[in-house]
MIVEXRO-287769 format. One line per field, with one value per residue (C-alpha): residue in three letters; x, y negated, z. Coordinates in steps of 0.5 Angstrom, whole numbers, always signed. Layout:
code = [Ala, ...]
X = [X, ...]
Y = [Y, ...]
Z = [Z, ...]
//
This chain:
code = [Unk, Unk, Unk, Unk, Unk, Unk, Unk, Unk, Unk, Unk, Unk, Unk, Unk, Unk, Unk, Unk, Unk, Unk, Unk, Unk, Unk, Unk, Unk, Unk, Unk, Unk, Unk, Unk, Unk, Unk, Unk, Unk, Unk, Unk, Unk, Unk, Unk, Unk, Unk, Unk, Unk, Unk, Unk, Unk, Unk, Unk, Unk, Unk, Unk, Unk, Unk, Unk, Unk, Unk, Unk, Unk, Unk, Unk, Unk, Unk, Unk, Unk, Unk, Unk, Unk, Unk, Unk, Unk, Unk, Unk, Unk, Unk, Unk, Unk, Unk, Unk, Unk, Unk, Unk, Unk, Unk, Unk, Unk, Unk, Unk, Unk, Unk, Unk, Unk, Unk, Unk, Unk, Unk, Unk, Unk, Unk, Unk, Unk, Unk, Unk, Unk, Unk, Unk]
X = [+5, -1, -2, -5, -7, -6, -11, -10, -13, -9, -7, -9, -4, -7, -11, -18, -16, -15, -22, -24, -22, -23, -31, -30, -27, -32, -38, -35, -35, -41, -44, -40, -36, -28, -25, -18, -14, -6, -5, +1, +2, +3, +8, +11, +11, +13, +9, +11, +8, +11, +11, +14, +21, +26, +31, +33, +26, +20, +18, +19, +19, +16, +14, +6, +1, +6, +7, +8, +6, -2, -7, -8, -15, -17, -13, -16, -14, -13, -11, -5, +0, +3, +9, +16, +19, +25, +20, +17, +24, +26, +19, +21, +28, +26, +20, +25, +28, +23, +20, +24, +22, +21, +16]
Y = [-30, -28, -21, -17, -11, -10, -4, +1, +6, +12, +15, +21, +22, +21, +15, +20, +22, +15, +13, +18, +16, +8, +10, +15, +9, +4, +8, +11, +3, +2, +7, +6, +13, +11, +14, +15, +9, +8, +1, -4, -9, -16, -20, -27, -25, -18, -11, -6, +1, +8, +13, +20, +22, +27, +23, +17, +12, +13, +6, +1, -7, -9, -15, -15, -13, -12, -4, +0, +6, +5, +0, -7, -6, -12, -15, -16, -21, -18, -25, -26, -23, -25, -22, -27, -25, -23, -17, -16, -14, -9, -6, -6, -3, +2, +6, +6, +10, +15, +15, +19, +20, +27, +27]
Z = [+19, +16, +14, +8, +6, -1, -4, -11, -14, -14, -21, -24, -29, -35, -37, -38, -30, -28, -31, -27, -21, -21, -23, -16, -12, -15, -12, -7, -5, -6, -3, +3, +4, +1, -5, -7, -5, -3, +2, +3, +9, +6, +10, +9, +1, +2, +1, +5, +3, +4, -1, -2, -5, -5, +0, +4, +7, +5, +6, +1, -1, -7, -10, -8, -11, -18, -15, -22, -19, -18, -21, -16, -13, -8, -2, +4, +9, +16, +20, +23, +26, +33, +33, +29, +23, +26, +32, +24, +21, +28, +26, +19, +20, +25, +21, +16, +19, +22, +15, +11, +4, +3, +10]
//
């Protein structure tokens, strides 16, 4: 199963600030050094990612690279995986559980 890791920029609430930010990431990447970016694993269609919120698991599935919450960036491909779809859903299961939402 391949894996990949789905990269966005991260708003800034506004349009101005989301500018901002996308040129911040743009030279922070040229440069070498980062910027403001938040990750998904993509694992056999799915994107896994964990995000903030008042209850529940924090980790979350969605449609990769569709995220609502953040502008699609790039994906990168990190090879495959050697553990079976079912150890992946084990792991998927068990982090959301350690994972709560308001972490």
């Amino acid at each position: 199963m391949q894996v990949y890791l789905n990269v966005y920029d991260v708003p800034g609430g506004n349009e101005q600030m989301d500018s901002v930010i996308q040129r911040l990431n743009e030279w922070g990447r040229l440069a070498g050094f980062g910027g403001v970016f938040h990750g998904a694993v993509e694992l056999d269609g799915r994107e896994w990612s964990f995000g903030g919120c008042p209850a529940g698991s924090g980790v979350y599935g969605f449609e990769p690279r569709k995220n609502p919450m953040y502008k699609f960036r790039e994906t990168v491909d990190l090879g495959p995986t050697k553990k079976s779809k079912q150890e992946v859903k084990q792991i998927l299961k068990r982090l959301k559980g350690e994972w709560s939402g308001p972490s």
